[in-house]
C-alpha positions as protocol buffer text, in pm:
chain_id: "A"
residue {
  index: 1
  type: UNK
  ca { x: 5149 y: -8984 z: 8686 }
}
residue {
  index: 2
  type: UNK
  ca { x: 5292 y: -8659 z: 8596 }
}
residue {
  index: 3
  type: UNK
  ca { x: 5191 y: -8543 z: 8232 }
}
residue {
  index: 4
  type: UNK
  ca { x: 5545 y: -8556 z: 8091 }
}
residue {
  index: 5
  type: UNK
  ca { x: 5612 y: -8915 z: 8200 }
}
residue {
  index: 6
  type: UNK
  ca { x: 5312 y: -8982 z: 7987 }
}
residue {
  index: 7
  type: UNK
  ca { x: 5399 y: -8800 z: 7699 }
}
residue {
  index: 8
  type: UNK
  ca { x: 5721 y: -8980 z: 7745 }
}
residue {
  index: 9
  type: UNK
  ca { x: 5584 y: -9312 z: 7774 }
}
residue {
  index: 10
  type: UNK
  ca { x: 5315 y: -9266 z: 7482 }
}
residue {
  index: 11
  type: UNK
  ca { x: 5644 y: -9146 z: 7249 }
}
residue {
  index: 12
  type: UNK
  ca { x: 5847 y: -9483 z: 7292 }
}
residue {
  index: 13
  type: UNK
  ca { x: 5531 y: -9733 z: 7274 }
}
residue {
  index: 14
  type: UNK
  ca { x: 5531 y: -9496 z: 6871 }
}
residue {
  index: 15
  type: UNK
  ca { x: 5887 y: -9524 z: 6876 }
}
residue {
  index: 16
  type: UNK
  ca { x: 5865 y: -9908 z: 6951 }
}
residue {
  index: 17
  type: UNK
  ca { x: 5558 y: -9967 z: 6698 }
}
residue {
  index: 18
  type: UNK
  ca { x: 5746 y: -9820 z: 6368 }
}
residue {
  index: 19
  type: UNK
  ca { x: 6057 y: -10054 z: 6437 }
}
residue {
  index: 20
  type: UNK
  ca { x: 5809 y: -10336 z: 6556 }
}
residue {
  index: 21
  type: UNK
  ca { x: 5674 y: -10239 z: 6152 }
}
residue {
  index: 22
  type: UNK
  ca { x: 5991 y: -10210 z: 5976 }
}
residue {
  index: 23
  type: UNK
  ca { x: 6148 y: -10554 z: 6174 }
}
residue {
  index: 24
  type: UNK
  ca { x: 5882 y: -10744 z: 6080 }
}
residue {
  index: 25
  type: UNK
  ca { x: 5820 y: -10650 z: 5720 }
}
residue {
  index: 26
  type: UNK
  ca { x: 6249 y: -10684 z: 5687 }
}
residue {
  index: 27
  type: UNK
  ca { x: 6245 y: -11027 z: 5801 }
}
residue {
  index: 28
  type: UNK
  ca { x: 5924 y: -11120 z: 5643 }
}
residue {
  index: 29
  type: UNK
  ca { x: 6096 y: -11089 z: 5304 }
}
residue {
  index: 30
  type: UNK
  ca { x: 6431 y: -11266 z: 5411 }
}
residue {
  index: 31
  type: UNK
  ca { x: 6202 y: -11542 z: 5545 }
}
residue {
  index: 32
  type: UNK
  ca { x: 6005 y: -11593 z: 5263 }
}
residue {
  index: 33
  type: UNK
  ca { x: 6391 y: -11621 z: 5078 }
}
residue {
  index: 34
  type: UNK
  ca { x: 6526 y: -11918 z: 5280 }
}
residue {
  index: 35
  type: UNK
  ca { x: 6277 y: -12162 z: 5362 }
}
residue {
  index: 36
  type: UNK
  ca { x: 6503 y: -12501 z: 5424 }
}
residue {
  index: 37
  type: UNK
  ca { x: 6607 y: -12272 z: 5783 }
}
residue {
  index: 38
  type: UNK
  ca { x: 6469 y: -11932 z: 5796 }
}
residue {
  index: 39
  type: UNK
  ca { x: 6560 y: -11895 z: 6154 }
}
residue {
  index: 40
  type: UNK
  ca { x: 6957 y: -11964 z: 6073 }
}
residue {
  index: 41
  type: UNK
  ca { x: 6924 y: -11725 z: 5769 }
}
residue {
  index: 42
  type: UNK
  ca { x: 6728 y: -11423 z: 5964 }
}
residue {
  index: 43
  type: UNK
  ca { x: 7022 y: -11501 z: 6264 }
}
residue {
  index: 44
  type: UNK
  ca { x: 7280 y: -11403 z: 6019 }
}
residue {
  index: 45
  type: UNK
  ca { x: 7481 y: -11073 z: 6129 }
}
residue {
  index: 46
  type: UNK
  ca { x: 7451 y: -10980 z: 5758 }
}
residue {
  index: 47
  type: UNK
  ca { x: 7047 y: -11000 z: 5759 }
}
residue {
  index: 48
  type: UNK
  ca { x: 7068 y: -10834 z: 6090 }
}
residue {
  index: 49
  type: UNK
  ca { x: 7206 y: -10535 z: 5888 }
}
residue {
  index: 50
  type: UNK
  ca { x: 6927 y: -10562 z: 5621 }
}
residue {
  index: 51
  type: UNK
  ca { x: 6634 y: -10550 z: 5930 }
}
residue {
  index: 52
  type: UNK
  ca { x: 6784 y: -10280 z: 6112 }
}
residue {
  index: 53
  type: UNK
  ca { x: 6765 y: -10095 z: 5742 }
}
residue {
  index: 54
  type: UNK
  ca { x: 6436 y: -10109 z: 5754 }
}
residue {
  index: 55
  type: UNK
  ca { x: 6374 y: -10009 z: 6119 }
}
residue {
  index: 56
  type: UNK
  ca { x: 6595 y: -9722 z: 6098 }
}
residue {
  index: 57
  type: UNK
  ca { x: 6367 y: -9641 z: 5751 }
}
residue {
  index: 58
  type: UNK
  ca { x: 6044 y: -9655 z: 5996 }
}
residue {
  index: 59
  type: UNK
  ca { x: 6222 y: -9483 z: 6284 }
}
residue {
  index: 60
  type: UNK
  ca { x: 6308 y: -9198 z: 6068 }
}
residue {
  index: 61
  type: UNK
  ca { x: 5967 y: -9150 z: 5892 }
}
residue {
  index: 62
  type: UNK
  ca { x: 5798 y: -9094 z: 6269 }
}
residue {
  index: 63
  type: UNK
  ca { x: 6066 y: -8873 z: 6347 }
}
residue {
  index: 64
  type: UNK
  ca { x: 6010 y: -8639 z: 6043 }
}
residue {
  index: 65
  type: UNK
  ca { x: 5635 y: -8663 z: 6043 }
}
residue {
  index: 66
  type: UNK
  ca { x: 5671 y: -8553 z: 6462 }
}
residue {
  index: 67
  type: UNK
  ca { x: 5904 y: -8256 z: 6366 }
}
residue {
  index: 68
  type: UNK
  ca { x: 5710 y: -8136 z: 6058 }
}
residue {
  index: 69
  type: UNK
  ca { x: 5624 y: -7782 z: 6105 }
}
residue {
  index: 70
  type: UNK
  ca { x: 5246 y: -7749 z: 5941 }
}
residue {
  index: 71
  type: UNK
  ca { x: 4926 y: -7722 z: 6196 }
}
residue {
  index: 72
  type: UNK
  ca { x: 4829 y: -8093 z: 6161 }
}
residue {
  index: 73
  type: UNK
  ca { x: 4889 y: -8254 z: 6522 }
}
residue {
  index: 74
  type: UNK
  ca { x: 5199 y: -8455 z: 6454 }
}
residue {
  index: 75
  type: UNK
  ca { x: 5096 y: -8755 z: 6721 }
}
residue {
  index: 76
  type: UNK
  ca { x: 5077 y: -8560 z: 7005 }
}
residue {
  index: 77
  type: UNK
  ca { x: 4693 y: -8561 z: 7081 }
}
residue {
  index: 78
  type: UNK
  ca { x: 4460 y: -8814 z: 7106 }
}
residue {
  index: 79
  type: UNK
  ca { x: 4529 y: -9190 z: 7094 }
}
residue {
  index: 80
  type: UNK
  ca { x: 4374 y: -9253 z: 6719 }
}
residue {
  index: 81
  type: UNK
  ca { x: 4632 y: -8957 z: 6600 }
}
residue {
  index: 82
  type: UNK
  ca { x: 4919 y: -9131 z: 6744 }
}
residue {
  index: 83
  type: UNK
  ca { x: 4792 y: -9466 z: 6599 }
}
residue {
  index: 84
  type: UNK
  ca { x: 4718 y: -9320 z: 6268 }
}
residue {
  index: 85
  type: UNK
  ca { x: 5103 y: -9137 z: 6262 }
}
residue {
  index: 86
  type: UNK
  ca { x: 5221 y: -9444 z: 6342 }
}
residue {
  index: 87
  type: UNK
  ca { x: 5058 y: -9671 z: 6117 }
}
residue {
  index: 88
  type: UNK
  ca { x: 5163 y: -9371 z: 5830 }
}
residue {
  index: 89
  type: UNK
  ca { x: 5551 y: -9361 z: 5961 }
}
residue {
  index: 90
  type: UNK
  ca { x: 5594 y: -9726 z: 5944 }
}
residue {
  index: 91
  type: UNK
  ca { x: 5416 y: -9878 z: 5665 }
}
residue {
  index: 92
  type: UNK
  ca { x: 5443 y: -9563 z: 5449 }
}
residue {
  index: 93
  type: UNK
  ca { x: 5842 y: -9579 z: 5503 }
}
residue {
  index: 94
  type: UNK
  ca { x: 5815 y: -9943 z: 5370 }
}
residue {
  index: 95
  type: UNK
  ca { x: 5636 y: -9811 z: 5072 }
}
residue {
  index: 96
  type: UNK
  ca { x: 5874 y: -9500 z: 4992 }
}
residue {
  index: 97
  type: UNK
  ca { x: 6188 y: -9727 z: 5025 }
}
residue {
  index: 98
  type: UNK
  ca { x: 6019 y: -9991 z: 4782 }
}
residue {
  index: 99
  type: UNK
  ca { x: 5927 y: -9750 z: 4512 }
}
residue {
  index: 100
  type: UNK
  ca { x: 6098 y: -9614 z: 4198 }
}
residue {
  index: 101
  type: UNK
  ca { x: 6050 y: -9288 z: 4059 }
}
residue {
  index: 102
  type: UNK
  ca { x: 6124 y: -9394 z: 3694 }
}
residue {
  index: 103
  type: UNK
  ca { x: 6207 y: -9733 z: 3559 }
}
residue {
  index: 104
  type: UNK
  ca { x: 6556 y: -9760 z: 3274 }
}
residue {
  index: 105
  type: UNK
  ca { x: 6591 y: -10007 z: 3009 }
}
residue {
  index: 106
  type: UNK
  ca { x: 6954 y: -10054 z: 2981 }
}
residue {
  index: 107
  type: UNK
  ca { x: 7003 y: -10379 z: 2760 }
}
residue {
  index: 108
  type: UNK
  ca { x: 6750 y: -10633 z: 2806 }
}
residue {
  index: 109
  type: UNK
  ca { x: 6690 y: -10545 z: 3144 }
}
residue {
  index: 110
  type: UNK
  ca { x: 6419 y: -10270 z: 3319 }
}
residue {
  index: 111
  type: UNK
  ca { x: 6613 y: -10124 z: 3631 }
}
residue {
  index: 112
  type: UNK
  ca { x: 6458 y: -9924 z: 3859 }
}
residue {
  index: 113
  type: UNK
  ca { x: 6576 y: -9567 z: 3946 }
}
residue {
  index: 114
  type: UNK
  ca { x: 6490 y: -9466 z: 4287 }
}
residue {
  index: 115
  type: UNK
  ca { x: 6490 y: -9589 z: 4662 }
}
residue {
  index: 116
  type: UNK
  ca { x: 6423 y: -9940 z: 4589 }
}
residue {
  index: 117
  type: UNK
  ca { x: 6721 y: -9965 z: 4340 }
}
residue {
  index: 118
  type: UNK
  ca { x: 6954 y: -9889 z: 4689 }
}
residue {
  index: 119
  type: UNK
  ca { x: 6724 y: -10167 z: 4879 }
}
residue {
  index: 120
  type: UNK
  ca { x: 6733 y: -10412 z: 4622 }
}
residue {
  index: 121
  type: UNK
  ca { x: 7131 y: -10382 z: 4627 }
}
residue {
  index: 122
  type: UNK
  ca { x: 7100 y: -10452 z: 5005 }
}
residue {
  index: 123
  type: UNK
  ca { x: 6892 y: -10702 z: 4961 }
}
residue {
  index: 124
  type: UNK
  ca { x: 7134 y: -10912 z: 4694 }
}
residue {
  index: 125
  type: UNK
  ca { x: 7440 y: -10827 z: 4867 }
}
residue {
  index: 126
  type: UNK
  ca { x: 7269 y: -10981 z: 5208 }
}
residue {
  index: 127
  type: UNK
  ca { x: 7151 y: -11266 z: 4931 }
}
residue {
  index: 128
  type: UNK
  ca { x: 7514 y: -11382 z: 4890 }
}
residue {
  index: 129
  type: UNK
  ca { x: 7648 y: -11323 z: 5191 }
}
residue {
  index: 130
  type: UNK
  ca { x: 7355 y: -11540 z: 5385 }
}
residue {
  index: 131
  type: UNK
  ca { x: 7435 y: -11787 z: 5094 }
}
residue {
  index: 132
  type: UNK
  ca { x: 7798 y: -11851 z: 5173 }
}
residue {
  index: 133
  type: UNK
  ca { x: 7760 y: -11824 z: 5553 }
}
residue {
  index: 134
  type: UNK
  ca { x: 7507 y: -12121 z: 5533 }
}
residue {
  index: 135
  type: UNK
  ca { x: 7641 y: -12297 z: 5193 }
}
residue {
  index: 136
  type: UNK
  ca { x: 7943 y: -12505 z: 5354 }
}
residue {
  index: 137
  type: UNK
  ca { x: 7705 y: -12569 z: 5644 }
}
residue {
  index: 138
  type: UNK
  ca { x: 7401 y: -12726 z: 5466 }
}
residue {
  index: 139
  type: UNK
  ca { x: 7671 y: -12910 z: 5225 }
}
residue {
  index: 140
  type: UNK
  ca { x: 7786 y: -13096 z: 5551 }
}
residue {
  index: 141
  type: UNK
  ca { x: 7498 y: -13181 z: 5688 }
}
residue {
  index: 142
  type: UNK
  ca { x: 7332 y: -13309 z: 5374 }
}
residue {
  index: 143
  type: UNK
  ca { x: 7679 y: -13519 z: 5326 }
}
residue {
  index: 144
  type: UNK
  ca { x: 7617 y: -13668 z: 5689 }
}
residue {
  index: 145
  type: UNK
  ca { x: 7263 y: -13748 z: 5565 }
}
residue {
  index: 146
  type: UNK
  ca { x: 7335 y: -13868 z: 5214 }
}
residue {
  index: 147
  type: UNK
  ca { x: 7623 y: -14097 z: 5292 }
}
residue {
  index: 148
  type: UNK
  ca { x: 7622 y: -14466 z: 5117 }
}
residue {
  index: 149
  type: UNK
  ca { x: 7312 y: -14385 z: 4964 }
}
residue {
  index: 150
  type: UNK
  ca { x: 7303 y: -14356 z: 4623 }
}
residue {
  index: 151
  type: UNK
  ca { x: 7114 y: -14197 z: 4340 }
}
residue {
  index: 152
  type: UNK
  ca { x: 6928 y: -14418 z: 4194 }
}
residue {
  index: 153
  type: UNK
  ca { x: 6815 y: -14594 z: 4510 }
}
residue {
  index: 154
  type: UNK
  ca { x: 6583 y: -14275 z: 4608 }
}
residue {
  index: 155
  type: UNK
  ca { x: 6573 y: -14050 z: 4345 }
}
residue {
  index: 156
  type: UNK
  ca { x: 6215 y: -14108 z: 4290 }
}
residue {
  index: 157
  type: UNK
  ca { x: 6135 y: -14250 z: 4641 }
}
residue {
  index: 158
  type: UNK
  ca { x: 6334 y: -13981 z: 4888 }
}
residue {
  index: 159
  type: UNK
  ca { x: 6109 y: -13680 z: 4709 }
}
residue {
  index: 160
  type: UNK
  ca { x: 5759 y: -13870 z: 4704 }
}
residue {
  index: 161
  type: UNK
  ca { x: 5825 y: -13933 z: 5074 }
}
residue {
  index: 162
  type: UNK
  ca { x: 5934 y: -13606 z: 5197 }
}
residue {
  index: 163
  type: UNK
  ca { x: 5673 y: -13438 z: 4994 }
}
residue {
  index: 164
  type: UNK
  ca { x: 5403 y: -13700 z: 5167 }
}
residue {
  index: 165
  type: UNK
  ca { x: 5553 y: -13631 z: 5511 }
}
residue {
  index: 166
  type: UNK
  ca { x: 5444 y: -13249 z: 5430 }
}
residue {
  index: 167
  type: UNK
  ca { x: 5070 y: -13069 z: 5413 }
}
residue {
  index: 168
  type: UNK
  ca { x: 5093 y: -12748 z: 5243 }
}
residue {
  index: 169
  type: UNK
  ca { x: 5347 y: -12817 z: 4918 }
}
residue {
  index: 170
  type: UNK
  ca { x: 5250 y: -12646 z: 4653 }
}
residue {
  index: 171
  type: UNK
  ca { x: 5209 y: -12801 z: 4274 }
}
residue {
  index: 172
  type: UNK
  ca { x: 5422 y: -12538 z: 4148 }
}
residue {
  index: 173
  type: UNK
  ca { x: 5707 y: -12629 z: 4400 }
}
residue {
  index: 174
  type: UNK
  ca { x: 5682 y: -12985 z: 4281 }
}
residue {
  index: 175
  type: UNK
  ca { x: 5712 y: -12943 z: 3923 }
}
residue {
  index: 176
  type: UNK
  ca { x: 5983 y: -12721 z: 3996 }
}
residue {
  index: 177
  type: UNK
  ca { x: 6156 y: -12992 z: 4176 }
}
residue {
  index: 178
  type: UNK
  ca { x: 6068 y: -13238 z: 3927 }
}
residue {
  index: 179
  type: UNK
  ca { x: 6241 y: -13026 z: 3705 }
}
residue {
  index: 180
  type: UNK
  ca { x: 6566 y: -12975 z: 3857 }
}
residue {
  index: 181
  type: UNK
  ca { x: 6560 y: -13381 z: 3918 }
}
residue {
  index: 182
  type: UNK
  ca { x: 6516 y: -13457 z: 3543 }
}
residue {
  index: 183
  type: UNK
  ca { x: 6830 y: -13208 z: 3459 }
}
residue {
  index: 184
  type: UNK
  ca { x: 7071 y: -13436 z: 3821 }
}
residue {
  index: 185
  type: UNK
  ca { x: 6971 y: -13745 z: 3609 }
}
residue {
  index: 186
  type: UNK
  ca { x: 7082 y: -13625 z: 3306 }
}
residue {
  index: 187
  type: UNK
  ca { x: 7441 y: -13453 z: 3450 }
}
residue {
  index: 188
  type: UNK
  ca { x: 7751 y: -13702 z: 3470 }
}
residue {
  index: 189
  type: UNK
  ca { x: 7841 y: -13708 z: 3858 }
}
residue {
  index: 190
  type: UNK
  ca { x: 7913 y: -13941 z: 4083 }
}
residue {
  index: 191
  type: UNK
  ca { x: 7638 y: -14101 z: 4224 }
}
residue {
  index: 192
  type: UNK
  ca { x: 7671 y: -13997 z: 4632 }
}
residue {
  index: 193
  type: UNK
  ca { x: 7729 y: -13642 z: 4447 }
}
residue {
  index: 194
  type: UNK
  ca { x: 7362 y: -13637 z: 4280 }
}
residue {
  index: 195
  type: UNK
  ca { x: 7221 y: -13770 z: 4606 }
}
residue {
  index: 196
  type: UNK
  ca { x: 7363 y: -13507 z: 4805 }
}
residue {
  index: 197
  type: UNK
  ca { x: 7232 y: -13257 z: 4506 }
}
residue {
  index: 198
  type: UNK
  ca { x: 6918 y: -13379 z: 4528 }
}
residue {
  index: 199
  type: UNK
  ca { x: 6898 y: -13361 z: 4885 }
}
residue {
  index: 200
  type: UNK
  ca { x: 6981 y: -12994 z: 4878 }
}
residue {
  index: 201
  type: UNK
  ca { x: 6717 y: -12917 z: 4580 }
}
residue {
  index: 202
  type: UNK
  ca { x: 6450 y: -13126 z: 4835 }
}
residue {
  index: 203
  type: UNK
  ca { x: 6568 y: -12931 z: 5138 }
}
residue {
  index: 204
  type: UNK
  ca { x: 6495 y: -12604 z: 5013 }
}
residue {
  index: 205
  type: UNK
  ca { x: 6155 y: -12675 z: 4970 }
}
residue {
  index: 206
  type: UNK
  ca { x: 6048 y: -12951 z: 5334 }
}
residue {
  index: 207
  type: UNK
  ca { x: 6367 y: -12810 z: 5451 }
}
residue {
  index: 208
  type: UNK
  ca { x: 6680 y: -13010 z: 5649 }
}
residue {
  index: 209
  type: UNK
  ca { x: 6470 y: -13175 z: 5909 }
}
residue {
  index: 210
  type: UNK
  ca { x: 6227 y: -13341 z: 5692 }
}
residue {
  index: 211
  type: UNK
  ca { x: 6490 y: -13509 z: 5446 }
}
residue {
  index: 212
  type: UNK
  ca { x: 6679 y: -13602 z: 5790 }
}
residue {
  index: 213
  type: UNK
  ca { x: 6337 y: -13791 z: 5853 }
}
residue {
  index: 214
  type: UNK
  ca { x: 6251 y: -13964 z: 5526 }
}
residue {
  index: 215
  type: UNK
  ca { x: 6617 y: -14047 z: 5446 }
}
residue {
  index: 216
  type: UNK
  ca { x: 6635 y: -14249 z: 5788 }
}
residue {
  index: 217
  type: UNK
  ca { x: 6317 y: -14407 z: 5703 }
}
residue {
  index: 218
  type: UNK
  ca { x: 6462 y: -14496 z: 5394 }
}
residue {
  index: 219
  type: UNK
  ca { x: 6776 y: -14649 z: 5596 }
}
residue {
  index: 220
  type: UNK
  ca { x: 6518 y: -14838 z: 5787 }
}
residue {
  index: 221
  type: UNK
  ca { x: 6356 y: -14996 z: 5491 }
}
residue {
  index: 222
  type: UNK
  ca { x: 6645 y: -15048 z: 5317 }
}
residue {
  index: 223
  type: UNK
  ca { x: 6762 y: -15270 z: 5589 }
}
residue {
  index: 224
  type: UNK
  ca { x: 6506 y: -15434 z: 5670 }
}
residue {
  index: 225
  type: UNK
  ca { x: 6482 y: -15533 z: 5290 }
}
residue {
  index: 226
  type: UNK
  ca { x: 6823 y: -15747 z: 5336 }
}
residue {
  index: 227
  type: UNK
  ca { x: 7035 y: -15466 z: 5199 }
}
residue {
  index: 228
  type: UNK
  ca { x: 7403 y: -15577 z: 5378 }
}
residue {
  index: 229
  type: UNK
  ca { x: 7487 y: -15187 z: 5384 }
}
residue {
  index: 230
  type: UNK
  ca { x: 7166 y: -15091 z: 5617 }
}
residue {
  index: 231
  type: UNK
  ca { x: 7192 y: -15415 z: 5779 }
}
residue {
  index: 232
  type: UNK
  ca { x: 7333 y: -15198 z: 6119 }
}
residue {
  index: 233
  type: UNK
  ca { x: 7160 y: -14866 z: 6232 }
}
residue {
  index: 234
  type: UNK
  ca { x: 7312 y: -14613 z: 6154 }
}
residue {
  index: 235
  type: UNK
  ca { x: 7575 y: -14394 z: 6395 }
}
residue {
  index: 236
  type: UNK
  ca { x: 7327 y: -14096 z: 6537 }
}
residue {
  index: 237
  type: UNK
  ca { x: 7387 y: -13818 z: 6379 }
}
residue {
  index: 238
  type: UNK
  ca { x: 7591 y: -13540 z: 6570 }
}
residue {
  index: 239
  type: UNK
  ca { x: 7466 y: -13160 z: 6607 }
}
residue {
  index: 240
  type: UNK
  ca { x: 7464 y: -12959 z: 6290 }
}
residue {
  index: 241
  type: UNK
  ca { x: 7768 y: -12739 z: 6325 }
}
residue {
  index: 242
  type: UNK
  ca { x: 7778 y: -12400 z: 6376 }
}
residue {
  index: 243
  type: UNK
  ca { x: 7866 y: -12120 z: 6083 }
}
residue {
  index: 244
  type: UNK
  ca { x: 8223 y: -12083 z: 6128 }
}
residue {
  index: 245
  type: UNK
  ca { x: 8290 y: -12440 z: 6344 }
}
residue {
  index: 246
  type: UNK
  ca { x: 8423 y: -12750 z: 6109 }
}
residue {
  index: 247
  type: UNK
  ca { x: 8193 y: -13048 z: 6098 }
}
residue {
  index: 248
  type: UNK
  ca { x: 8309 y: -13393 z: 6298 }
}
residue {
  index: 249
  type: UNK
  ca { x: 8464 y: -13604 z: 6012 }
}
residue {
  index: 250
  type: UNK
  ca { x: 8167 y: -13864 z: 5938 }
}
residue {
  index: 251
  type: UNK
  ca { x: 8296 y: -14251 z: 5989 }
}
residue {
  index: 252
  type: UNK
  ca { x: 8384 y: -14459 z: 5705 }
}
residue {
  index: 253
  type: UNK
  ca { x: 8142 y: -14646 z: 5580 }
}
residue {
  index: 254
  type: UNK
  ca { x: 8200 y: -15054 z: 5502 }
}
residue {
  index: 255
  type: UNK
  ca { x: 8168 y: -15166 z: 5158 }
}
């Protein structure tokens, strides 16, 4: 193989590296951010945006530190050089855009001045706009999975269940919940309305699947206790529409 084809080759496996570095680190943090779906949330054209921000930030940093004009080999000599510029361009870009030079009090509040005031201004912005694309979606699902249930019938069973169904909860997550649940008892709402509340509280921490799983062995119970509203399964629950679709109309329920 000719020598340029490998130079060529060795420059886009670099190339591919630094936005491998600046993907993964992007979506790390929006993943972290939504944990009832991450893979809906990191899916979203607007947290697309927010990644490719990053991996243009990596991109960039090998680019400069290949066209810098000093007598330091700028990754084209041995394999550890091109590991270590590469390791520098992509990671060190993550750092720079992260950083502040100085930090301003203005009010009650310490704002950053430098890169990572422009990031963290991404980073909200893609905050709200992930949160409306996936807000009227979650609200119908949960509404499909909360329906003739009410409040008081799970509010301490639904949670205690999901959060038994799951290994790696955290105390901290649970006393936050618990916390949230003692302020939905306290608010005057109708009762379906607090059970699809406190659906959506539980979801972002088990996530949709899990309270789809405890709530229909809740259903299951319920009915097999003589309750005359569980006393027929169910209808199966249809496909969790898509962002931007509208949501089948759920079927009245008999009183």
């Amino acid at each position: 193989m000719q020598p340029e084809t490998l130079e060529l080759l060795a420059d886009t496996a670099q190339y591919a590296a630094v936005v491998f570095i600046g993907a993964f680190v992007g979506v790390g943090e929006l993943v972290s951010r939504y944990k009832d779906d991450p893979y809906e949330a990191i899916t979203n054209r607007h947290a697309v945006t927010y990644t490719l921000l990053n991996v243009l930030a990596s991109a960039i940093a090998l680019l400069a530190l290949k066209t810098l004009n000093t007598d330091i080999p700028h990754g084209e000599g041995t394999a550890s050089e091109r590991v270590g510029y590469t390791l520098l361009a992509g990671f060190g870009a993550m750092g720079v855009l992260r950083s502040s030079a100085f930090t301003m009090r203005v009010g009650k509040e310490d704002i950053a001045i430098g890169p990572s005031a422009l990031l963290q201004v991404m980073l909200s912005a893609t905050d709200r706009a992930v949160d409306r694309a996936r807000a009227r979606v979650r609200a119908e699902m949960m509404a499909r999975t909360m329906q003739s249930l009410p409040f008081e019938q799970l509010e301490e069973s639904l949670p205690q269940l999901a959060f038994t169904m799951m290994q790696n909860v955290t105390e901290q997550e649970k006393q936050g919940f618990s916390n949230e649940l003692t302020e939905l008892r306290e608010k005057k709402m109708d009762t379906v309305a607090k059970s699809i509340c406190l659906g959506l509280s539980l979801s972002n921490i088990v996530g949709q699947g899990v309270v789809d799983d405890a709530v229909t062995a809740l259903r299951r119970t319920l009915a097999t206790a003589g309750d005359p509203r569980f006393a027929a399964a169910p209808a199966a629950t249809p496909p969790p529409p898509a962002e931007g679709q509208e949501a089948p109309v759920p079927p009245a329920v008999p009183k």
